[in-house]
C-alpha positions as a printed NumPy array, in Angstrom:
array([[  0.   ,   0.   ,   0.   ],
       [  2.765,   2.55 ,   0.634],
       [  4.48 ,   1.709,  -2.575],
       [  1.048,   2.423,  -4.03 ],
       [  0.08 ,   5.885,  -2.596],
       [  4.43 ,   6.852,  -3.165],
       [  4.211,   6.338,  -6.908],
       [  0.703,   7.728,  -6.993],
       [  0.998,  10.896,  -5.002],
       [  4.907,  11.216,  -5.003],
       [  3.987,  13.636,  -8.109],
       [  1.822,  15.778,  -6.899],
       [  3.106,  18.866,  -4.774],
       [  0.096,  19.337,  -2.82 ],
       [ -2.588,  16.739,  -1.334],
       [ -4.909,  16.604,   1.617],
       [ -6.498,  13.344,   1.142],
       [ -9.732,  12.374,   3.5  ],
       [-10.557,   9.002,   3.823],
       [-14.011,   8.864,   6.05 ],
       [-17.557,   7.148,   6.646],
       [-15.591,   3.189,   6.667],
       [-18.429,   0.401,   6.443],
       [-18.421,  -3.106,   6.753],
       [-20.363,  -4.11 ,   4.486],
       [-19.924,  -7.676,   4.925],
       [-17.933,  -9.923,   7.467],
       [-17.28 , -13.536,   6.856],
       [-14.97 , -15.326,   9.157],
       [-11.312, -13.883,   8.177],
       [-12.916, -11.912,   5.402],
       [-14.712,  -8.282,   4.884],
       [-15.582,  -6.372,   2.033],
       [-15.364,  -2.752,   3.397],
       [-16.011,   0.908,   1.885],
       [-14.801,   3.727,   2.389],
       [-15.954,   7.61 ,   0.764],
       [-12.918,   9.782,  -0.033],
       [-12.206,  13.645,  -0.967],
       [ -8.992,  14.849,  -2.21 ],
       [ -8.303,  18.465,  -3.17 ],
       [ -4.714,  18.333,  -4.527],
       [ -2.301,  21.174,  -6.83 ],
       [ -1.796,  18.829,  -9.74 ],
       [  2.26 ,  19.037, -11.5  ],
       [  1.791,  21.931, -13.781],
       [ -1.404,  23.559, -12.811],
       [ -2.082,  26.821, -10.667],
       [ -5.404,  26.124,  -9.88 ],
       [ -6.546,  23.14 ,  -7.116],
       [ -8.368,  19.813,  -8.291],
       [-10.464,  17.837,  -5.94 ],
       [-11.515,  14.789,  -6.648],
       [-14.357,  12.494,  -4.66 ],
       [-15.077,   8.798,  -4.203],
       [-15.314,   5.653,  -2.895],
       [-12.865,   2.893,  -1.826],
       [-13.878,  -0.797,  -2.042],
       [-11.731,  -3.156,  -0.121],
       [-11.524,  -6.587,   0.61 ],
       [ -9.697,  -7.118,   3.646],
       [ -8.083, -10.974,   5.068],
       [ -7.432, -11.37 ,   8.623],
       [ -4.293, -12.634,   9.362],
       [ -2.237, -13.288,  13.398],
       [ -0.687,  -9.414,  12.71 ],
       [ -4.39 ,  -7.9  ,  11.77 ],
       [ -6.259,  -7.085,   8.862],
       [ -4.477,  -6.983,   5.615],
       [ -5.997,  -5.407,   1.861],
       [ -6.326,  -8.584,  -0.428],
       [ -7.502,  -6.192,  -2.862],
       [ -8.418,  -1.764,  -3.563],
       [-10.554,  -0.526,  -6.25 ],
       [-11.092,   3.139,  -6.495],
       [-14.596,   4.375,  -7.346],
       [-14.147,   7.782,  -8.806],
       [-17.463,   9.672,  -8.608],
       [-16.395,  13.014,  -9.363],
       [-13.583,  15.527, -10.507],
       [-13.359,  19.193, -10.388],
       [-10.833,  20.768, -12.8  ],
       [ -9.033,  17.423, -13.857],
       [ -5.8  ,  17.6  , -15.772],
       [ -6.356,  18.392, -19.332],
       [ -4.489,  16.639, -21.853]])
C-alpha cells in the first residue's frame, strides 16, 4: 500500500487526502468487504489552480495473526473538479 500511494501521489506537490464514513459491508470469518468515501483536493504538476476529486474505496480485507491486511483496492471515482487536461 505505501508503494502504491508513493508512486501515486509522489507527483503531486500538494494533497490533503480524506478518507471517512468506513463500512463493513460484509464480514465472513477472516474476510470483509469494506467501503470507504474519499475527498482529495490536490495542486496537480503543472497547474495553478486546485483539483479535488471524490469517491469511494472498495476493499476486501483478510485477517491474518498481525491484523487485517488489503487482499484487494478498487477506487470508485465519482467526481472531478478541474481534472488535468491533456
Amino acid at each position: 500500500m505505501a508503494a502504491w500511494l508513493e508512486q501515486g501521489f509522489g507527483a503531486i506537490p500538494m494533497s490533503m487526502h480524506y478518507i471517512t464514513n468506513v463500512e463493513i459491508l460484509a464480514l465472513h470469518g477472516d474476510s470483509a468487504t469494506v467501503r470507504a468515501m474519499f475527498y482529495n483536493p490536490m495542486q496537480l504538476p503543472g497547474m495553478a489552480e486546485l483539483s479535488y476529486c471524490g469517491g469511494y474505496y472498495h476493499h476486501e480485507l483478510t485477517r491474518t495473526d498481525d491484523g487485517w491486511r488489503s487482499r484487494s483496492l478498487r477506487e470508485e471515482n465519482v467526481w472531478f473538479v478541474n481534472p488535468p487536461t491533456g
